[in-house]
GUDREN-693282 format. One line per 10 residues: number of its first residue (from 1); their letters; for each residue x, y, z of C-alpha. Coordinates in nm, 3 decimals, padded with zeros to 5 digits. Layout:
NUM = A = X,Y,Z | ...
END
This chain:
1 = XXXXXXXXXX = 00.000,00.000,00.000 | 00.116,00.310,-00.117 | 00.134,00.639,00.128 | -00.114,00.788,-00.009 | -00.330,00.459,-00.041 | -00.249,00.444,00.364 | -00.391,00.809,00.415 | -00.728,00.766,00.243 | -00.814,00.424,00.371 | -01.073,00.395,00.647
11 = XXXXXXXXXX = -00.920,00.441,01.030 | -01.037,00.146,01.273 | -01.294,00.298,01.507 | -01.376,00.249,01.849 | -01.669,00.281,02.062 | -01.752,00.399,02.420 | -02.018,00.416,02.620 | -02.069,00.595,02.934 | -02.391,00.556,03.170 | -02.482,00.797,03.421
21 = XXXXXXXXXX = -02.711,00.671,03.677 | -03.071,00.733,03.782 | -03.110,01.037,03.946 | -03.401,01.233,04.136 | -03.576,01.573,03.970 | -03.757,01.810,04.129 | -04.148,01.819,04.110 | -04.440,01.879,04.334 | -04.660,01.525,04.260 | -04.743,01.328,04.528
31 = XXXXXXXXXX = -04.636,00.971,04.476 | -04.862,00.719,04.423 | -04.718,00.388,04.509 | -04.386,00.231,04.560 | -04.126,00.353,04.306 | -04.322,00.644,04.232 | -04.062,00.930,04.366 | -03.923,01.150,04.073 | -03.604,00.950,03.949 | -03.449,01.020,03.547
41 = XXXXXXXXXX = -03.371,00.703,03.423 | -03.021,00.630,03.380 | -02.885,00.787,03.066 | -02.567,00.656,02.805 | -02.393,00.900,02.579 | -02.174,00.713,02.338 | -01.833,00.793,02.202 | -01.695,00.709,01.847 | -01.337,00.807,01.768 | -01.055,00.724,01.546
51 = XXXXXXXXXX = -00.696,00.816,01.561 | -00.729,01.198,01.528 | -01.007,01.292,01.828 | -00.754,01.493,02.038 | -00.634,01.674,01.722 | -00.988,01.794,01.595 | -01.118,01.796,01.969 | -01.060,02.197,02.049 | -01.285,02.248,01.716 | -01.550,02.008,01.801
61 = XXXXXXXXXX = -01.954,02.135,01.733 | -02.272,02.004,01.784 | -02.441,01.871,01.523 | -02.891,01.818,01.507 | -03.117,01.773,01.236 | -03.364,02.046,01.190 | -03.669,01.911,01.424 | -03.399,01.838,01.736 | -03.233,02.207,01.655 | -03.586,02.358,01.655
71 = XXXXXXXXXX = -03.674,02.185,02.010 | -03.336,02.275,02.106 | -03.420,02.643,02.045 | -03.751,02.686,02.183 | -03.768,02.887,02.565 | -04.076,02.689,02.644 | -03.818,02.354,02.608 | -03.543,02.499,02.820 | -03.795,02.621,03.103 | -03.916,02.262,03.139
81 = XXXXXXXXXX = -03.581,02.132,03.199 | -03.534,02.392,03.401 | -03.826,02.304,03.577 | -03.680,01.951,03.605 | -03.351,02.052,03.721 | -03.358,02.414,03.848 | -02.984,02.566,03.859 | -02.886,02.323,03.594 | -02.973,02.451,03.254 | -02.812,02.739,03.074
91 = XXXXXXXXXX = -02.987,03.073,03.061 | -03.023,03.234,02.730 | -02.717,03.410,02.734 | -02.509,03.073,02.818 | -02.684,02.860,02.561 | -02.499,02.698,02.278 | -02.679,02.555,02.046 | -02.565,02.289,01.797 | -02.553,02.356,01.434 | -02.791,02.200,01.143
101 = XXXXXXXXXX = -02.707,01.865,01.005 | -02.792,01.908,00.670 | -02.699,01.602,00.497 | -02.779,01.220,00.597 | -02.435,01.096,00.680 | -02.085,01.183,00.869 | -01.763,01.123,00.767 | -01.534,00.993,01.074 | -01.209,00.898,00.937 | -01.287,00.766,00.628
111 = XXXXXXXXXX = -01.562,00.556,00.780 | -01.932,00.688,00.702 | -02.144,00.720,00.987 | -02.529,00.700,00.890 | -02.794,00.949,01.097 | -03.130,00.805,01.021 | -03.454,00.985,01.097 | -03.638,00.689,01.234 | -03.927,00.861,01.323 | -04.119,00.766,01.669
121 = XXXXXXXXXX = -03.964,00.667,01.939 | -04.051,00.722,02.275 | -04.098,01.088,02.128 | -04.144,01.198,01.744 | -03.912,01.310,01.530 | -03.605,01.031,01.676 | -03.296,01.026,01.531 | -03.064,00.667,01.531 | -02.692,00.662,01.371 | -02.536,00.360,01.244
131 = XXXXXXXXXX = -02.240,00.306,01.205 | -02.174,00.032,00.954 | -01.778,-00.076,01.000 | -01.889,-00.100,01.373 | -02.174,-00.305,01.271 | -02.317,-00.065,01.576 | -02.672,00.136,01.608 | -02.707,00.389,01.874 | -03.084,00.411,01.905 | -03.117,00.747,02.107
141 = XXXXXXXXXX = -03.487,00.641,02.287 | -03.603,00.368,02.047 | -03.466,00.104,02.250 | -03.453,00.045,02.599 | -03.193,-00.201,02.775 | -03.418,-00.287,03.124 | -03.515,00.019,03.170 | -03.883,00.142,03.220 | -03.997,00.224,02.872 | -04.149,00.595,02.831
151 = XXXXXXXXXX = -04.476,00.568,02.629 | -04.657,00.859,02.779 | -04.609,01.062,02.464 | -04.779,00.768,02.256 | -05.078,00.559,02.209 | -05.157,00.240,02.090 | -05.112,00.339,01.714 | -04.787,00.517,01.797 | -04.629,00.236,02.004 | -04.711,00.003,01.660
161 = XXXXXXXXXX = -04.527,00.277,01.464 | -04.229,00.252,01.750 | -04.248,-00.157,01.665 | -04.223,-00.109,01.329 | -03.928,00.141,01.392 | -03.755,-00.144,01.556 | -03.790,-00.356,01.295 | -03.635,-00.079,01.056 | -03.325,-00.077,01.295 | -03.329,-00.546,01.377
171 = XXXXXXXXXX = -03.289,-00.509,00.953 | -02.944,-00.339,00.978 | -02.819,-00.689,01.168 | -02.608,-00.477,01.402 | -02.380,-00.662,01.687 | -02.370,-00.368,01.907 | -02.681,-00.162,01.996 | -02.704,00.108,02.262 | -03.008,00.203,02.426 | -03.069,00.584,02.546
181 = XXXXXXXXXX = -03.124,00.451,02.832 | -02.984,00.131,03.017 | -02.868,-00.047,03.343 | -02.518,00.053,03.324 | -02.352,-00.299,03.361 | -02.537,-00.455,03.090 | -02.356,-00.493,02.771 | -02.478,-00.382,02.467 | -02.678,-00.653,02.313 | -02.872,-00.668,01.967
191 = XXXXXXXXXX = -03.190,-00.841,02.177 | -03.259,-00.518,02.334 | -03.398,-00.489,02.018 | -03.663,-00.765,02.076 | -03.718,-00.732,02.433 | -03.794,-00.356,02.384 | -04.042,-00.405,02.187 | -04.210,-00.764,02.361 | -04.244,-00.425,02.627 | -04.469,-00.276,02.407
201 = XXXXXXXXXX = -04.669,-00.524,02.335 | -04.696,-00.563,02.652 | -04.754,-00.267,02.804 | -05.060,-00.197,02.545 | -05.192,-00.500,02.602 | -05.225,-00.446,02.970 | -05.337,-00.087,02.935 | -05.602,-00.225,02.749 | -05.729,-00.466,02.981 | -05.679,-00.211,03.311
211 = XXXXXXXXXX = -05.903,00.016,03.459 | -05.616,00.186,03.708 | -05.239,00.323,03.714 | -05.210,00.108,03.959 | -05.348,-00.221,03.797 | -05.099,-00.132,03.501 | -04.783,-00.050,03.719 | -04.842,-00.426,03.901 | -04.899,-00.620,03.601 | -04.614,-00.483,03.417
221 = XXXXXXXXXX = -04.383,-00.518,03.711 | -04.468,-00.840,03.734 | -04.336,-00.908,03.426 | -04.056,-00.688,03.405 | -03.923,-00.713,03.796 | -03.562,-00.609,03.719 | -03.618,-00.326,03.534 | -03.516,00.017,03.682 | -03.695,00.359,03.748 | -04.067,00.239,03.835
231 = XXXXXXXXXX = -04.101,00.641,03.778 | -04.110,00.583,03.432 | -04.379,00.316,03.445 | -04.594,00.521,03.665 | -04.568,00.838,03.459 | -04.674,00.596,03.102 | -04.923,00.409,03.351 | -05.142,00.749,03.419 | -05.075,00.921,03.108 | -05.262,00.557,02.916
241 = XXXXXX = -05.531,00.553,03.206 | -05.610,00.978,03.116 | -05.601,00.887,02.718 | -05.878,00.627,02.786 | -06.099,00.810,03.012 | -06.080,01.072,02.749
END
């Protein structure tokens, strides 16, 4: 291989992930069972780097497509966090805020890196990137590795969609999937893929059938009873019971 040949090939990649665990926010509900104190599941951010991060570090910029950037930008987004976590969000003055990704793939090294707008996750508008020469997917909040699944922002037709959306992501065959949010010893398995959405089956099969938060929260704990942040289930619990009653 030529020198030139050497410094267009494709660097080897690697990839990082970092959990933070569950942690309380502020708000004024009353609980209403066991599990139901405010607690953010735990989050991972992911890290994929070549040879040259520490060079092209001190230039680094955010990147979002144009529905994250326009969330990003709202006030009425950055006062709920702030409601969330009071002291911990920047004011308007502090705010950076990423710049538009404009195309549908990144270029790390010679290796492409794929940002696919999936569509609904546990919110619309979800983004995924694959990375191919990782065989990897980082799945933002389309899967969930035991973890609580959020659904409040769906119904029955949207968690189908969210099914389907896995499905679009199982077709890529990846080896190494990370959740948005996980347990942060458990390794980064393609049958998150699967078990996230057997959740959602699940979970809209026994909102169907229940009458109460309550009735929901047991029934899916009782199939799901290592799964962290019983929050989470609580919150999608009430917010299915208030779309039935209307």
């Amino acid at each position: 291989m030529t020198s030139e040949e050497s410094a267009l090939a494709p660097a080897d990649l690697t990839i990082e992930v970092y959990t933070t665990p569950g942690r309380p926010f502020a708000s004024a509900a009353t609980p209403a069972g066991p599990g139901d104190d405010p607690t953010w599941s735990p989050s991972s951010a992911t890290l994929i780097y070549g040879a040259r991060l520490i060079q092209r570090f001190p230039g680094a910029i955010g990147l979002a497509t144009a529905e994250v950037l326009a969330q990003a930008a709202d006030p009425g987004m950055a006062g709920y966090w702030e409601t969330l976590f009071p002291g911990e969000i920047p004011g308007a003055g502090e705010k950076v805020l990423p710049q538009l990704l404009a195309a549908g793939t990144l270029d790390l090294e010679g290796n492409e890196l794929r940002v696919i707008r999936i569509g609904q996750a546990d919110t619309a508008h979800s983004t995924v990137l694959h990375v191919p020469s990782l065989a990897a997917v980082i799945t933002g909040d389309l899967a969930y590795n035991q973890v609580h699944m959020m659904t409040a922002e769906t119904g029955e037709p949207e968690r189908e969609q969210w099914i389907a959306n896995l499905d679009a992501v199982a077709a890529l065959e990846p080896a190494f999937v990370v959740a948005g949010h996980k347990k942060a010893d458990n390794a980064n398995d393609p049958k998150i893929i699967s078990e996230s959405q057997q959740y959602l089956r699940d979970f809209s099969r026994i909102a169907a059938g229940e009458t109460t938060t309550a009735g929901i929260v047991a029934r899916m704990v009782d199939l799901y009873p290592g799964w962290e942040n019983l929050r989470t289930l609580w919150h999608s619990a009430r917010t299915a019971i208030a779309r039935k009653n209307g």
